[in-house]
OpenMM code with the backbone's topology and positions (N, CA, C; nanometers):
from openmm import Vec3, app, unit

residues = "UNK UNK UNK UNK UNK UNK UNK UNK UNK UNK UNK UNK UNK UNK UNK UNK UNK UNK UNK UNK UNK UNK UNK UNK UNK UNK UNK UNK UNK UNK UNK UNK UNK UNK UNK UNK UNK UNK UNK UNK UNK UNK UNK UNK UNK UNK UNK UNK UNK UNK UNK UNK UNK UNK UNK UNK UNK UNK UNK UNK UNK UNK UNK UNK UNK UNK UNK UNK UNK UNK UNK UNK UNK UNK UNK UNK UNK UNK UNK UNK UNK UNK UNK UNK UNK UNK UNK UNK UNK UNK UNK UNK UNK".split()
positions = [
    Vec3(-1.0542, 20.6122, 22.1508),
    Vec3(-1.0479, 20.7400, 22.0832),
    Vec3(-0.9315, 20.8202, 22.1418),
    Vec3(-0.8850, 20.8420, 22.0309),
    Vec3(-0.7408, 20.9463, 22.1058),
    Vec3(-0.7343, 21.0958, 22.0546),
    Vec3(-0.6731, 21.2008, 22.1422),
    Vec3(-0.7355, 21.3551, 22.0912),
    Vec3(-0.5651, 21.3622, 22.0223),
    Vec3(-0.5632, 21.4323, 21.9208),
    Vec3(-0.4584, 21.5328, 21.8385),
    Vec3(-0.4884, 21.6450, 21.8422),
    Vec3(-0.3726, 21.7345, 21.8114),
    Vec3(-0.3712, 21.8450, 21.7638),
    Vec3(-0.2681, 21.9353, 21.6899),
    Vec3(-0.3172, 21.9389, 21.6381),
    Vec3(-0.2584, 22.0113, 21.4743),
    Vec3(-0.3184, 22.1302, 21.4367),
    Vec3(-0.1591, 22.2379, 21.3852),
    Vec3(-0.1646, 22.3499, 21.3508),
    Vec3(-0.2987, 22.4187, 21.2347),
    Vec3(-0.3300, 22.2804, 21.1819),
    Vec3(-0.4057, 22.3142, 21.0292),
    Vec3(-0.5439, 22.3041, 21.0993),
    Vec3(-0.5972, 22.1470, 21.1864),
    Vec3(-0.7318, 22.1883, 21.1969),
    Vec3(-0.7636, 22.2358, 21.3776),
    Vec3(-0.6750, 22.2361, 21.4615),
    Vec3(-0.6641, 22.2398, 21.6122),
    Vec3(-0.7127, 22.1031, 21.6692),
    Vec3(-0.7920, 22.1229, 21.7670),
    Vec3(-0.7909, 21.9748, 21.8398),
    Vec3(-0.9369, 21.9005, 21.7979),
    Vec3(-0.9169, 21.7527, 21.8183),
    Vec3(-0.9292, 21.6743, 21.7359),
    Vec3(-0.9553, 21.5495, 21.7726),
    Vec3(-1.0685, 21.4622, 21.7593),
    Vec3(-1.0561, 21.3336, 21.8016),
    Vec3(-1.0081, 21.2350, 21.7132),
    Vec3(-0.9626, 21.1219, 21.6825),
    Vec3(-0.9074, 21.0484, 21.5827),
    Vec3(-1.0022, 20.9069, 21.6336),
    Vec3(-1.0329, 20.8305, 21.5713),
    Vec3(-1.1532, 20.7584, 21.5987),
    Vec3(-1.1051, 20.6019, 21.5030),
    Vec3(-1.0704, 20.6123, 21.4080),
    Vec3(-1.0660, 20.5638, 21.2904),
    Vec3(-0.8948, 20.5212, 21.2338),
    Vec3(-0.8959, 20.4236, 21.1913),
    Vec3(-0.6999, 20.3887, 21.1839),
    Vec3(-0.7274, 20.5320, 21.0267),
    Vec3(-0.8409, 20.5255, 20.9584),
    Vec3(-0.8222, 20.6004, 20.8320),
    Vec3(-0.8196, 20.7238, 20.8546),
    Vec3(-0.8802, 20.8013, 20.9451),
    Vec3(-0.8800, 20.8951, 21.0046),
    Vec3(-0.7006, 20.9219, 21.0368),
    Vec3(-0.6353, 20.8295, 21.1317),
    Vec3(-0.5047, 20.8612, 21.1907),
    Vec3(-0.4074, 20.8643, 21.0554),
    Vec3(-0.4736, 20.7754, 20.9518),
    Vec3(-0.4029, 20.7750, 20.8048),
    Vec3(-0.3780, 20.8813, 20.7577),
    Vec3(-0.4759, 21.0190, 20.7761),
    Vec3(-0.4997, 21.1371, 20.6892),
    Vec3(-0.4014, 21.2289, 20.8145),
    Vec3(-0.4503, 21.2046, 20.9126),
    Vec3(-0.3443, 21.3070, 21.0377),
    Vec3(-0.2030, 21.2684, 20.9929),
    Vec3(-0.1269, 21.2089, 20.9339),
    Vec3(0.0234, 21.1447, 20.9924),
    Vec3(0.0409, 21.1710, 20.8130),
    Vec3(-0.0426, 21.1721, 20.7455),
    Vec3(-0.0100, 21.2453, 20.5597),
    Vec3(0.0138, 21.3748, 20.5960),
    Vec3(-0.1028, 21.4565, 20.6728),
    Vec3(-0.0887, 21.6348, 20.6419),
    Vec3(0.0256, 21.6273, 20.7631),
    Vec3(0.0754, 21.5757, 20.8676),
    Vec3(0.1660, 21.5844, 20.9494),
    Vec3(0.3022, 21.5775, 20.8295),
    Vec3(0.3195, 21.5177, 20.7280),
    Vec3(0.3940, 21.5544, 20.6437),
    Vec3(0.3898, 21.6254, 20.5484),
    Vec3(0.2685, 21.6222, 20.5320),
    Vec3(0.2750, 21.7751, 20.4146),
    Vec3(0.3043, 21.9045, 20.4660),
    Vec3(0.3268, 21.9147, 20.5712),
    Vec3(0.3567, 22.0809, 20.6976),
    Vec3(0.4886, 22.0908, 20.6668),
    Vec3(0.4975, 22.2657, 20.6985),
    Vec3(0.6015, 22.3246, 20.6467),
    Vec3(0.5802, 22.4181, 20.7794),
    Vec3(0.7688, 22.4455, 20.8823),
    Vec3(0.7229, 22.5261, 20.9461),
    Vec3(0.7265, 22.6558, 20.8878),
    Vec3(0.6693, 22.7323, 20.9180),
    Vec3(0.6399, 22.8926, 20.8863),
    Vec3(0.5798, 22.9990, 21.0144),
    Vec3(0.5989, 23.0816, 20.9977),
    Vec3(0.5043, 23.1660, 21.0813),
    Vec3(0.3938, 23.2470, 21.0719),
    Vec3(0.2772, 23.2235, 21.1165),
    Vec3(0.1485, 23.2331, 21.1329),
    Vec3(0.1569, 23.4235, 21.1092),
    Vec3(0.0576, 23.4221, 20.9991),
    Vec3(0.1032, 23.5682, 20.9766),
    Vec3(-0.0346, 23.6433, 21.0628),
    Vec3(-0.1333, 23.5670, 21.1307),
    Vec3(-0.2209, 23.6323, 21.2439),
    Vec3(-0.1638, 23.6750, 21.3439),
    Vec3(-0.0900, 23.5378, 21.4159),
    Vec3(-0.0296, 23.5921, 21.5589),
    Vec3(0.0992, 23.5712, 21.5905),
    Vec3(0.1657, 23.5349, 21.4268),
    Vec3(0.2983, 23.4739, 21.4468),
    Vec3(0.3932, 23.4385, 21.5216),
    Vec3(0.3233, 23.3398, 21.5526),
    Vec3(0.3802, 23.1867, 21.6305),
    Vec3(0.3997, 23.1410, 21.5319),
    Vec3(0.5368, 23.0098, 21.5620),
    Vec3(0.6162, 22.9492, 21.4626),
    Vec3(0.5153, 22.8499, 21.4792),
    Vec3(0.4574, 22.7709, 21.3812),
    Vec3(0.3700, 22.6868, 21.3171),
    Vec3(0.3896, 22.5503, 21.2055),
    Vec3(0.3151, 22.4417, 21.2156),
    Vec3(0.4054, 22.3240, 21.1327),
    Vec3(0.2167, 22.3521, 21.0421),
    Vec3(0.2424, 22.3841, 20.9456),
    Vec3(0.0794, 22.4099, 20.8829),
    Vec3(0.0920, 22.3858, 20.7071),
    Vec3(-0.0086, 22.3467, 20.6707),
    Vec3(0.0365, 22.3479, 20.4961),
    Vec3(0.0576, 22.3948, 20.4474),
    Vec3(0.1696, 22.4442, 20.3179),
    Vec3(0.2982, 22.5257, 20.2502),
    Vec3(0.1751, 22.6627, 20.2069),
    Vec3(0.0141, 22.6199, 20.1772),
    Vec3(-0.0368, 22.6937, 20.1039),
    Vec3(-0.1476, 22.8085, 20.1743),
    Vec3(-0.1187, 22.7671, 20.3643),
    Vec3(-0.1942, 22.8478, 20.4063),
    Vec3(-0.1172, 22.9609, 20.5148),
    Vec3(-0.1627, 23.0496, 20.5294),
    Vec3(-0.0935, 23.1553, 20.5915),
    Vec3(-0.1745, 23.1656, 20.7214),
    Vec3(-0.2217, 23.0987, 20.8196),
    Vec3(-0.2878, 23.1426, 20.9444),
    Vec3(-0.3182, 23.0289, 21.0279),
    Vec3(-0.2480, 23.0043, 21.1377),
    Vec3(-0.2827, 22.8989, 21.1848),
    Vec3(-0.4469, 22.8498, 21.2608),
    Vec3(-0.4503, 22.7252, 21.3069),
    Vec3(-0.6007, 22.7322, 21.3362),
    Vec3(-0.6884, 22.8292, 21.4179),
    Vec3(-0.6201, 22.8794, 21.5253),
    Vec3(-0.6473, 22.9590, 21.5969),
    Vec3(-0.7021, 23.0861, 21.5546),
    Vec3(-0.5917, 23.1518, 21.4809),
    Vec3(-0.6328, 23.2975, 21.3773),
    Vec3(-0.7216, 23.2427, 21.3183),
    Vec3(-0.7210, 23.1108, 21.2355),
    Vec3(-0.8061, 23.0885, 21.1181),
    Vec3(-0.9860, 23.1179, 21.1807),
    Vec3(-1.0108, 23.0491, 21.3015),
    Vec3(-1.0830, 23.0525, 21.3604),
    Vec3(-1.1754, 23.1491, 21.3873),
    Vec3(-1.1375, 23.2636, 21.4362),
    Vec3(-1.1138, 23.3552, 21.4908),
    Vec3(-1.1674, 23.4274, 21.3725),
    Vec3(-1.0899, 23.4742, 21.2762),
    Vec3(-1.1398, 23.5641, 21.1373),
    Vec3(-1.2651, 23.4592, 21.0799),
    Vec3(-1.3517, 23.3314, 21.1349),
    Vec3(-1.4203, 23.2873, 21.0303),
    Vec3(-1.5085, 23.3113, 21.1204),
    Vec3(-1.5256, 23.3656, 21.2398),
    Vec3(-1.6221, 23.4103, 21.3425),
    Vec3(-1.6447, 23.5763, 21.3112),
    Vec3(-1.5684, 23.6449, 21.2003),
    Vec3(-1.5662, 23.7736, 21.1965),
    Vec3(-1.4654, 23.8326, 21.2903),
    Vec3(-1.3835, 23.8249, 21.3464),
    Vec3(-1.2821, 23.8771, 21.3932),
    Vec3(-1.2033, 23.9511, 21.3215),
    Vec3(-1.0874, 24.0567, 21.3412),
    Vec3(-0.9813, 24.0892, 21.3316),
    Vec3(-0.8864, 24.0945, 21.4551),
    Vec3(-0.7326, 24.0168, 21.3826),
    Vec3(-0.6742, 24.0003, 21.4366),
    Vec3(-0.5278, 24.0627, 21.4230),
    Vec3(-0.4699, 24.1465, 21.4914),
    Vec3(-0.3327, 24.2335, 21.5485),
    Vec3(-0.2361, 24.2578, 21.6405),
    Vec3(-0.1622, 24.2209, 21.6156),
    Vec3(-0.0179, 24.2152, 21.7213),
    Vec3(-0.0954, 24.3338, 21.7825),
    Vec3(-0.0153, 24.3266, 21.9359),
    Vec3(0.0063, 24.4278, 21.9863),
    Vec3(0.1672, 24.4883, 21.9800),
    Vec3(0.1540, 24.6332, 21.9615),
    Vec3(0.2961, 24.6601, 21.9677),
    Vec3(0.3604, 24.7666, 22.0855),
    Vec3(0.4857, 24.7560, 22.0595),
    Vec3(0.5490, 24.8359, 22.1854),
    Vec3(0.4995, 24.9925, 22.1213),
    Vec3(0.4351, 25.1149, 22.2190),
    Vec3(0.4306, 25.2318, 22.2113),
    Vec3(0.5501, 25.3120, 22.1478),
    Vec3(0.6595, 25.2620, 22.2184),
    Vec3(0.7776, 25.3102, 22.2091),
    Vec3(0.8713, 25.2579, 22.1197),
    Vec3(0.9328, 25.1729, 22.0650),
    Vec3(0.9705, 25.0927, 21.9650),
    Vec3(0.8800, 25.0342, 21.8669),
    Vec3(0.7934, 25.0610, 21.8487),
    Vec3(0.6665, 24.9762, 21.7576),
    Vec3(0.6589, 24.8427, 21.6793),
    Vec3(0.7773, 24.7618, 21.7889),
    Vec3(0.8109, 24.5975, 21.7464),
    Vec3(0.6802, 24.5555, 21.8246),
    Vec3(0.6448, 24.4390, 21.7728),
    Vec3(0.5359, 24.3632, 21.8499),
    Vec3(0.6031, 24.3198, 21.9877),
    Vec3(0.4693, 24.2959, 22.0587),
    Vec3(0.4881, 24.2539, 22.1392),
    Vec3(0.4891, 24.0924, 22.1505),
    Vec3(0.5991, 24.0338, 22.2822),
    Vec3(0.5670, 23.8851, 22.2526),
    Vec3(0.4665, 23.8408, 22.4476),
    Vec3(0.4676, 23.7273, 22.4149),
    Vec3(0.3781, 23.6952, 22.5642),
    Vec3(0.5398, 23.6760, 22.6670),
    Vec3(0.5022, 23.6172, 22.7710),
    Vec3(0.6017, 23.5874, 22.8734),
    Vec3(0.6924, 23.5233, 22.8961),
    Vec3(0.6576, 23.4294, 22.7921),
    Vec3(0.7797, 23.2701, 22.7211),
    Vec3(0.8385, 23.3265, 22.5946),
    Vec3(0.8014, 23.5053, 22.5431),
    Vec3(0.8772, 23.5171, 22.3744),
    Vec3(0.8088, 23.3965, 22.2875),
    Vec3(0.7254, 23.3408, 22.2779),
    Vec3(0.7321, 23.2094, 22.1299),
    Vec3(0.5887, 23.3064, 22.0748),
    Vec3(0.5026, 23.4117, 22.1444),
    Vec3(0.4457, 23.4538, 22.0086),
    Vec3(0.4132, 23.5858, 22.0629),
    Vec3(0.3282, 23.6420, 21.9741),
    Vec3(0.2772, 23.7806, 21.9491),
    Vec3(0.1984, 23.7668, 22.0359),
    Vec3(0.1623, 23.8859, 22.1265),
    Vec3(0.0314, 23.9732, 22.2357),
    Vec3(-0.0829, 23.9898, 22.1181),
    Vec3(-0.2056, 23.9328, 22.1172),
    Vec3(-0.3011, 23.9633, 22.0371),
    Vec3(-0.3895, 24.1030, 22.0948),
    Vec3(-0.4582, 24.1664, 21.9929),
    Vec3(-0.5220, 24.1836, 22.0280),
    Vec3(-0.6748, 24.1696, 21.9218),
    Vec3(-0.7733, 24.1510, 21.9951),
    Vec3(-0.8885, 23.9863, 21.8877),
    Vec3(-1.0055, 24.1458, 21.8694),
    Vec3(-1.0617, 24.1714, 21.7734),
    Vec3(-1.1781, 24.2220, 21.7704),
    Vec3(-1.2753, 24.1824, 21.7170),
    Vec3(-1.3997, 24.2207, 21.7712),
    Vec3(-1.5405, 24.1510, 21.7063),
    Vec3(-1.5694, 24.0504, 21.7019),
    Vec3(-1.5708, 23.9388, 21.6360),
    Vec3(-1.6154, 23.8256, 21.5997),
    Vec3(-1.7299, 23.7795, 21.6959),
    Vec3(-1.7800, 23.6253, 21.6702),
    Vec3(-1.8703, 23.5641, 21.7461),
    Vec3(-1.8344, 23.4642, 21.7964),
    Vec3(-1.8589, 23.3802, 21.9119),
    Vec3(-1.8360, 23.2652, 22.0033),
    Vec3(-1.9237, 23.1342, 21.9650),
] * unit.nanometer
topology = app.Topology()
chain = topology.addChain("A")
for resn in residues:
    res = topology.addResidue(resn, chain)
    for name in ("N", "CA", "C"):
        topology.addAtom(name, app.Element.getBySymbol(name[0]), res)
């Protein structure tokens, strides 16, 4: 058994050659874009707007929002710049 992970469903065991068949199709059906939850650049399907993480997250009841600068009111990014400072409300675990 080997683990993947991918923008569309997150992590993942692959078990099955038919299983690795369907990972390595949607690995080509991805389009990069940016995740309009926490926008991070993302390889995800042309027709969805949120990567797994956000997706996650809002199906637990969450809302999800950049944090932004006080002073310039650009988002904020983390310590490496590749995404947005969240900040997560509500949802369930």
């Amino acid at each position: 058994m080997t683990s993947y992970y991918d923008d569309n469903f997150g992590q993942y065991e692959i078990e099955s050659e038919e299983d690795l068949e369907f990972y390595k199709y949607m690995q080509q059906m991805n389009v990069k874009k940016f995740c309009v939850g926490c926008g991070m650049s993302v390889q995800i399907q042309p027709q969805y707007a949120y990567c797994n993480g956000c997706a996650d997250q809002i199906e637990r009841g969450g809302d999800i929002w950049p944090e932004f600068d006080s002073k310039t009111g650009k988002p904020l990014y983390d310590e490496d710049d590749t995404m947005y400072v969240l900040r997560i409300y509500g949802g369930k675990d």
